[in-house]
C-alpha positions in Angstrom: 29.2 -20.7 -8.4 28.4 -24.2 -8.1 25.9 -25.8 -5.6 25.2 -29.2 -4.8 21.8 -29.6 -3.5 20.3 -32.1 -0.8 17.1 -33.4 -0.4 15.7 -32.4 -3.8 15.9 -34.0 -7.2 18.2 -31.3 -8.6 21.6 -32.3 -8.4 22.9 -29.1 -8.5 22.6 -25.4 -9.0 25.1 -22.9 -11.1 24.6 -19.2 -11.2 26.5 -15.8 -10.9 26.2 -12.9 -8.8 27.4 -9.5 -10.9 26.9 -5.8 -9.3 24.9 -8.1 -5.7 22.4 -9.1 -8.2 21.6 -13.1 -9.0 22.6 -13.9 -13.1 22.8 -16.8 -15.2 20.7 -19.9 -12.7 20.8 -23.0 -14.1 19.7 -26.1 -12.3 20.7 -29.8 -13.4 17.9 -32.1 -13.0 14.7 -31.6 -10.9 11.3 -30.5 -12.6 12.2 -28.6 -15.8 9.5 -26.5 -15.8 9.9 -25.4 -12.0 13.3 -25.0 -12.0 13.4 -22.5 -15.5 10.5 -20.8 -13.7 12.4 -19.7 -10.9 15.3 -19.2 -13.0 13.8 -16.6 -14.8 11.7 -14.5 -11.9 14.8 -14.1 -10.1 17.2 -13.4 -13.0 18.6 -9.9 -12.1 16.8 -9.4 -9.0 18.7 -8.2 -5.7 20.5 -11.2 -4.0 18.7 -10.2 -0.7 15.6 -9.8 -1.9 16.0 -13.4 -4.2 16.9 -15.0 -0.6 14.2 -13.8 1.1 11.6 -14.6 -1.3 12.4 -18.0 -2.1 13.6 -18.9 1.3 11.7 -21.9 3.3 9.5 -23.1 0.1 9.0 -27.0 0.9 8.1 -29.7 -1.6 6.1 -32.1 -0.3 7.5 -33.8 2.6 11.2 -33.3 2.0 11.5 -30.3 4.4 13.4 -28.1 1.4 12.5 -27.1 -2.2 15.1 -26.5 -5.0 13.8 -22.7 -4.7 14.7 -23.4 -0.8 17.9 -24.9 -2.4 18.8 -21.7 -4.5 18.6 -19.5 -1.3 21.1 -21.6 0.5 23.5 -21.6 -1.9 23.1 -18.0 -2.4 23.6 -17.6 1.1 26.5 -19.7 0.9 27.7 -17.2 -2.2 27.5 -14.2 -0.1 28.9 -15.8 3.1 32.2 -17.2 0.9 32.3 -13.2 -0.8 
């Protein structure tokens, strides 16, 4: 799936969900160190459990987070299943 963000300086996030479990995040643009971070802690890890983790981070004073950005599009992902 593809995911345009808002409010964060990714442009955009791509990942699969195989067997309900989050695979293959990769974000274009944002902090490169940040976003392989949370690439890789939630790589494999329950969809659920990725949501509720990551869910409601802030940077700064932009009211979301590109961790706050994955949630939302996997939120999307499982709403669209």
């Amino acid at each position: 799936m593809t995911y345009k963000t808002k409010g964060v300086c990714s442009q955009q996030i791509d990942f699969d969900i195989i067997d309900g479990k989050v695979c293959n995040v990769r974000f274009l643009g944002g902090c490169n160190g940040n976003t392989q971070g949370v690439s890789r802690l939630i790589e494999g890890m329950e969809v659920e459990e990725a949501i509720s983790r990551i869910e409601g981070i802030q940077c700064g004073f932009r009211g979301t987070s590109c961790p706050d950005q994955l949630a939302k599009a996997l939120k999307q992902a499982l709403k669209n299943a």
